[in-house]
N, C-alpha and C positions, 0 to 999 in steps of 0.2 A: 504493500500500500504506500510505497514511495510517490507516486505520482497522482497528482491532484487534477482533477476535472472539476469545469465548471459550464453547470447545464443554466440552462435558462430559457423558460416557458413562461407562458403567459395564464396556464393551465393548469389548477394547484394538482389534477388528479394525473395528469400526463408527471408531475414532478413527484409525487407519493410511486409513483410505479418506478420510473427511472431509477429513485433514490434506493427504493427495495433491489431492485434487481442489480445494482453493480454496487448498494454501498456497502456491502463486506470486500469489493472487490479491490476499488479505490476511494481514493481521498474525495469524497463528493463533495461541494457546494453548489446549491440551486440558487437562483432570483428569478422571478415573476416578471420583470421587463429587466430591460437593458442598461438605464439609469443607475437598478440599484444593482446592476452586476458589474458597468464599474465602475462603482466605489468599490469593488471588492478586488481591486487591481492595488497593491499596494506593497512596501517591501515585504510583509509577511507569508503574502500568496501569489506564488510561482503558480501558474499552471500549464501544465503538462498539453491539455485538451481542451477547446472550450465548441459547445455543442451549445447551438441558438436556431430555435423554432424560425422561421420567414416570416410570418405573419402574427405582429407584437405592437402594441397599442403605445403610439408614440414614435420611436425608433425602430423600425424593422430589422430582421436581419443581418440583411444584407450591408443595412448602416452600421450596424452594431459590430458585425465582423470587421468592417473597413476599421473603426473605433480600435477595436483588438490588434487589429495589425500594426498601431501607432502607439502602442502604450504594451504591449507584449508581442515582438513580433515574431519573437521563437514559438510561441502556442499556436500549435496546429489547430486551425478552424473547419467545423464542418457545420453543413447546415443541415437541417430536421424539417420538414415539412412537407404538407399534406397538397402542395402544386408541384404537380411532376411537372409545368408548364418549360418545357427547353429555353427558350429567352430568358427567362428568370434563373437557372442552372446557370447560363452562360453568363449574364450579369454577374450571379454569385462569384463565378471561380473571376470572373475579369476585376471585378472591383473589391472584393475582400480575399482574393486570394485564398479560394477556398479549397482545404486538401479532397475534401469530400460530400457528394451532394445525396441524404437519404429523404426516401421518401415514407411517408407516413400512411398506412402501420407498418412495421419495418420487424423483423423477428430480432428477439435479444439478442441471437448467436451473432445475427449479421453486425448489432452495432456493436458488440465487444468486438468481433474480426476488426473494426474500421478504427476504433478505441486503439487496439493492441498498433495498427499499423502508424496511426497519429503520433503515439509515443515512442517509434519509432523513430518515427519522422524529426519530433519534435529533441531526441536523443541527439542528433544527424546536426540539425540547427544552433543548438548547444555546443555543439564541440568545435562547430564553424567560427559561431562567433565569438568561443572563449579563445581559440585559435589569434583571432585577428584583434582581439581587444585588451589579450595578457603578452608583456614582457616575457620573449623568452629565456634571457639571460636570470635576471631576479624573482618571476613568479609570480609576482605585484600584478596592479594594473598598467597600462603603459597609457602614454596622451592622450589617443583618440578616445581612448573607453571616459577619462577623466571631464574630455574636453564636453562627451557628451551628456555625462551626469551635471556638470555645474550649470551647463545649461539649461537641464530641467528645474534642477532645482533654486536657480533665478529667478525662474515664472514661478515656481511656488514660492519661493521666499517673499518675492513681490505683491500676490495672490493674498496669503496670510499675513504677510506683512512682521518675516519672522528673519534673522540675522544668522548669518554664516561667517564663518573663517576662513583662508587659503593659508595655506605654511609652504614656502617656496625654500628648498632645503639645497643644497648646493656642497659638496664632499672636498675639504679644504686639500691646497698641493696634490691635484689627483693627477695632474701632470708628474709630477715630481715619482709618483706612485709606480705609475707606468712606465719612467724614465728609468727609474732605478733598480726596479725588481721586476720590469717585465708586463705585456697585458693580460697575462694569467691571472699574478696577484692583482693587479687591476678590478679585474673582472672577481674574482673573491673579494675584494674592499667593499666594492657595487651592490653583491648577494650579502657580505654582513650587512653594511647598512639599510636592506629592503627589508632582512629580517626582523630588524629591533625597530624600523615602522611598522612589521606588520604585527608584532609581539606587544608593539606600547599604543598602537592606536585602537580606538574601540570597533566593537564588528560593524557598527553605523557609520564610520567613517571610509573614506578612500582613500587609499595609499599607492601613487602611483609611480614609474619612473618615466620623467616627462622628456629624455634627451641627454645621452652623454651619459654626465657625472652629477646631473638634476634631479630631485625630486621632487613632490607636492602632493598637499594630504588638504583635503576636504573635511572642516570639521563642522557637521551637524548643531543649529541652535551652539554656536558658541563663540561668545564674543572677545573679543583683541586680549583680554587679559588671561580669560581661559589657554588661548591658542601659544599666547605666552610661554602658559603654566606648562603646554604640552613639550616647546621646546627645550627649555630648561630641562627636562624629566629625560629627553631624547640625549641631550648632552652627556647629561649624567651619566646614562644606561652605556655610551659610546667608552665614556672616559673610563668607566670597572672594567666595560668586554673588552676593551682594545689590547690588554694587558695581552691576550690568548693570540694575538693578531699579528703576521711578520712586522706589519708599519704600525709600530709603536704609540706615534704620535699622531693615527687616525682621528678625523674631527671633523664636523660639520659647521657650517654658517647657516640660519635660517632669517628667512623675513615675512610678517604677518600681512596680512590684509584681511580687515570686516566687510561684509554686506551688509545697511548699504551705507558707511560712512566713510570708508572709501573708494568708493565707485558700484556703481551697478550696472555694469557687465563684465564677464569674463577676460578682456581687454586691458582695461582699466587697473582689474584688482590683479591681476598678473605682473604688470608693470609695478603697480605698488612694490608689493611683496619680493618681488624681482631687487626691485634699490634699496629693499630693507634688508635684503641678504643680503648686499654689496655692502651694506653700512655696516653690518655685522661681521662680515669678514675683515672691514679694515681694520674694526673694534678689537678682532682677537689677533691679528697682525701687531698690533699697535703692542699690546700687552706682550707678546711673544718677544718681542724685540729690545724690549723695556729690562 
């Protein structure tokens, strides 16, 4: 019961049936229109499959699948209903990209066979786009995945009217790193410092490597003095492991930027963040030198 489906009918007795018949099998969740199925899209609920009746009071289908494809778009869609009409098949599959079109009444073997082959599918889609969205050097997330979360979470911060953080993290002398022991150790400096962001940041946040000897972490509802608190804690964590490390005097520079007192867009608060590293770099330059 790994994999979560979510049905949606307009029909409380079509969803008492549905829900009997596959929910020892998976993870079910129904909604009765489309609206309140999603809201039901949200970090907590991944789904696997999502099966939506055509004919829905308010949002059809057809709408409702297009919806899914822009707010989940590894969930395999199929549609459920009782018009075999071909133009509305061929709408379906053209405008929500639909894996599969049933028709109503449909035997349970058939729609567990179309279930099994969706998760499938939806397996296939997953591994594509963890492929093209994960670092493969460090394991993190890498820019584009990054670039495209703060983005969404822009419009909502905007939407709610709710404050974010950027930590733009930068691996001090990593030239020097590579100069002197090689891009092997390089490349091992890169993986310890991905691990102790992905070790000290919390599971609501993103940790990604955005370029090079770059990082940036996305911190959730948390403002300039929080995001602070987090580098400081990163340092620390760096300055006890480093000891185990060939490059002794491994170390970071970071620099903050809030949503929205430092800009509201991604642009904007990059740049911030960007010259607040550089200040901090000189900061510990300065003192090293001293």
């Amino acid at each position: 019961m790994d994999h979560r489906i979510l049905f949606v009918d307009d029909d409380k007795e079509t969803i008492k049936i549905f829900t009997r018949q596959f929910g020892k099998i998976y993870n079910i969740d129904a909604a009765k229109n489309a609206g309140e199925a999603l809201k039901m899209f949200n970090n907590k609920n991944h789904y696997s499959v999502v099966i939506a009746d055509m004919r829905m009071p308010g949002m059809n289908g057809i709408e409702f699948l297009e919806k899914v494809k822009e707010v989940s778009p590894v969930s395999t869609r199929i549609m459920l209903t009782g018009n075999a009409d071909l133009e509305v098949a061929i709408e379906a599959i053209n405008k929500g990209n639909i894996f599969k079109f049933l028709t109503k009444p449909c035997r349970k073997e058939n729609i567990n066979d179309v279930i099994k082959l969706g998760i499938i599918k939806y397996k296939e889609e997953k591994q594509l786009q963890n492929e093209s969205l994960i670092d493969p050097l460090t394991g993190i997330w890498n820019r584009r995945y990054f670039d495209i979360q703060v983005e969404k979470e822009i419009k909502n911060s905007k939407k709610y009217l709710k404050m974010f953080s950027i930590v733009f993290i930068d691996i001090n002398d990593f030239k020097k790193i590579n100069d002197s022991y090689g891009h092997k150790i390089g490349d091992e400096a890169l993986k310890f410092t991905a691990d102790i962001l992905k070790e000290t940041c919390r599971r609501a946040d993103i940790a990604a490597r955005y370029g090079g000897d770059e990082f940036v972490i996305f911190l959730h509802h948390e403002d300039k003095n929080g995001a602070l608190g987090l580098v400081l804690r990163l340092k620390k964590i760096i300055d006890k492991k480093r000891i185990n490390f060939i490059f002794k005097n491994l170390s970071i520079a970071a620099g903050v930027a809030t949503f929205p007192v430092d800009g509201k867009n991604i642009h904007k608060l990059m740049k911030i963040s960007d010259e607040e590293m550089y200040r901090d770099k000189l900061h510990e330059k300065n003192i090293t030198e001293k």
